[in-house]
Legacy VTK file of the C-alpha trace (Angstrom):
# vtk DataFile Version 3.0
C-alpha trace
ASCII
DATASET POLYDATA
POINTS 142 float
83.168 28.403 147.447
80.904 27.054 144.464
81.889 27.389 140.975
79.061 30.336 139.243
77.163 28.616 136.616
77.660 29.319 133.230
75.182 31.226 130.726
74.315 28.394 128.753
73.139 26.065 131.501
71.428 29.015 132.741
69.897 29.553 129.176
69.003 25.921 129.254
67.330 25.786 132.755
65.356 29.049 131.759
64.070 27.348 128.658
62.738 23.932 130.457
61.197 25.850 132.926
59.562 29.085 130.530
58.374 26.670 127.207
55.566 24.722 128.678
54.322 27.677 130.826
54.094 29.926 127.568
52.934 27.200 125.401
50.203 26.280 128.146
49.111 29.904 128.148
49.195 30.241 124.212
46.677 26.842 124.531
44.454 28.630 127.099
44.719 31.769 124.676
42.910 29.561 121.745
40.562 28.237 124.033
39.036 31.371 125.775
39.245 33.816 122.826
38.968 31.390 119.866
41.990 33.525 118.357
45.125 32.627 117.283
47.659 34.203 119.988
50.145 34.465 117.302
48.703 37.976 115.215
48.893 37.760 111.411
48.289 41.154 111.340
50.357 42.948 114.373
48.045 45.856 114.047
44.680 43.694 115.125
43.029 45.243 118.320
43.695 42.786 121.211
41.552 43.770 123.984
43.216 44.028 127.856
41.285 40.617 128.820
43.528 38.833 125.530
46.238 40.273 126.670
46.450 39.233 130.256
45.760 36.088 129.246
48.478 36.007 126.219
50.821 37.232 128.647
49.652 35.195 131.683
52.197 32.456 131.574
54.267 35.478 133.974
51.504 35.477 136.385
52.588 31.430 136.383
56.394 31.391 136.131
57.534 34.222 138.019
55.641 33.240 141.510
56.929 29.813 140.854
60.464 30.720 140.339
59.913 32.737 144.247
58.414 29.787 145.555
61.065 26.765 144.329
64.321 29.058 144.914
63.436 29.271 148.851
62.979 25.467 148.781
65.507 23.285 149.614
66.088 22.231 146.350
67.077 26.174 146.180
65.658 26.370 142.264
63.614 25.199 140.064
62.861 21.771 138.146
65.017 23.638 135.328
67.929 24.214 137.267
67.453 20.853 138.887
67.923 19.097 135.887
71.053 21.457 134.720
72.610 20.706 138.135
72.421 24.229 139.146
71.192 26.039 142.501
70.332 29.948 143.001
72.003 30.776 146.174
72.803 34.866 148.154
76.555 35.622 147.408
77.416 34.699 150.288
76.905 31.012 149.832
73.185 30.939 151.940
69.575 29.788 151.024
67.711 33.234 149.855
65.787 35.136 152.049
61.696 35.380 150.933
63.197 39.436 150.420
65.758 38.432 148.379
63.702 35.773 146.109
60.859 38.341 145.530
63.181 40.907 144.809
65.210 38.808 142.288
62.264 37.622 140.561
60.344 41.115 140.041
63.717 42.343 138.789
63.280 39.692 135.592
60.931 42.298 134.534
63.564 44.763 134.512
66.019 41.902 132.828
63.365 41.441 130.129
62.528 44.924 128.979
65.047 45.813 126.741
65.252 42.634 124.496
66.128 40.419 127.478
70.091 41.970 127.284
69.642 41.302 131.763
69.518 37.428 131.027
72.147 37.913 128.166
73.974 39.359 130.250
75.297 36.499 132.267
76.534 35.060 128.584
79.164 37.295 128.769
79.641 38.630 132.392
82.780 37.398 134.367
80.780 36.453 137.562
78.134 34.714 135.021
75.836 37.304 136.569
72.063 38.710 135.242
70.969 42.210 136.363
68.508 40.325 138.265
70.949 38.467 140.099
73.007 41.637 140.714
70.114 44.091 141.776
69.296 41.015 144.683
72.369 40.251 145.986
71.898 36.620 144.507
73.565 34.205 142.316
73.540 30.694 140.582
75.872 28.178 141.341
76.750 24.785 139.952
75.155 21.706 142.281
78.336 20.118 144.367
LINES 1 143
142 0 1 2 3 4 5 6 7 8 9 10 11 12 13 14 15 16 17 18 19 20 21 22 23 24 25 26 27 28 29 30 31 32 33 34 35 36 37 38 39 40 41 42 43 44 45 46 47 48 49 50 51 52 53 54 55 56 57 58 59 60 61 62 63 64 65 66 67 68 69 70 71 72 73 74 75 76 77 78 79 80 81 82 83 84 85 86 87 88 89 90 91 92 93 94 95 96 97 98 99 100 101 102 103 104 105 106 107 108 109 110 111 112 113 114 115 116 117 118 119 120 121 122 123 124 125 126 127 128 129 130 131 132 133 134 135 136 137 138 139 140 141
């Protein structure tokens, strides 16, 4: 059986995936709206349009993150690079079910100060909510 990855290489692969989707989005904030996406005031009206674009670096990473984790490579360039593969727990490629359902479930992960991804920091199994809700997991790369 494959050793579970640890939190921090799961932090890290997270971060080189996530940074130059939100900073690309920020970018494509600036150049639509002509406003900064970072509010000096946090009580400035920001109209639906701003917002899905603000926030559309989602719209970007999470059907990504579907698509490269039913690959062969079985994850993303992030976890490529941190040696790391997102598997079911039973050691086989995820089903398109299980993907979609793991990735939708980041939402859920996210919501309450992202405690579903910090989660796996401190978990035994190394385990999100995400990765429990789908029946998935991520493994270190033989």
């Amino acid at each position: 059986m494959r050793r579970r990855a640890n939190g921090f290489k799961r932090l890290m692969a997270m971060l080189i995936d996530i940074v130059p989707i939100w900073l690309a989005s920020l970018v494509l904030y600036k150049v639509v709206t002509g406003n900064s996406p970072i509010q000096e005031d946090p009580w400035t009206e920001i109209t639906a349009g701003q917002l899905l674009i603000r926030d559309s670096w989602l719209l970007v990473w999470i059907p990504y993150c579907i698509i490269a984790e039913m690959t062969p490579v079985r994850g993303t360039l992030g976890k490529k690079v941190m040696g790391l593969v997102v598997m079911g727990a039973t050691g086989r490629p995820l089903t398109f079910g299980q993907a979609f359902v793991r990735n939708m479930t980041k939402i859920l992960s996210a919501i309450p100060c992202w405690l579903g991804f910090i989660w796996a920091l401190f978990s035994k199994s190394s385990s999100a909510w995400h990765d429990s809700i789908s029946g998935a997991g991520v493994f270190e790369r033989r």
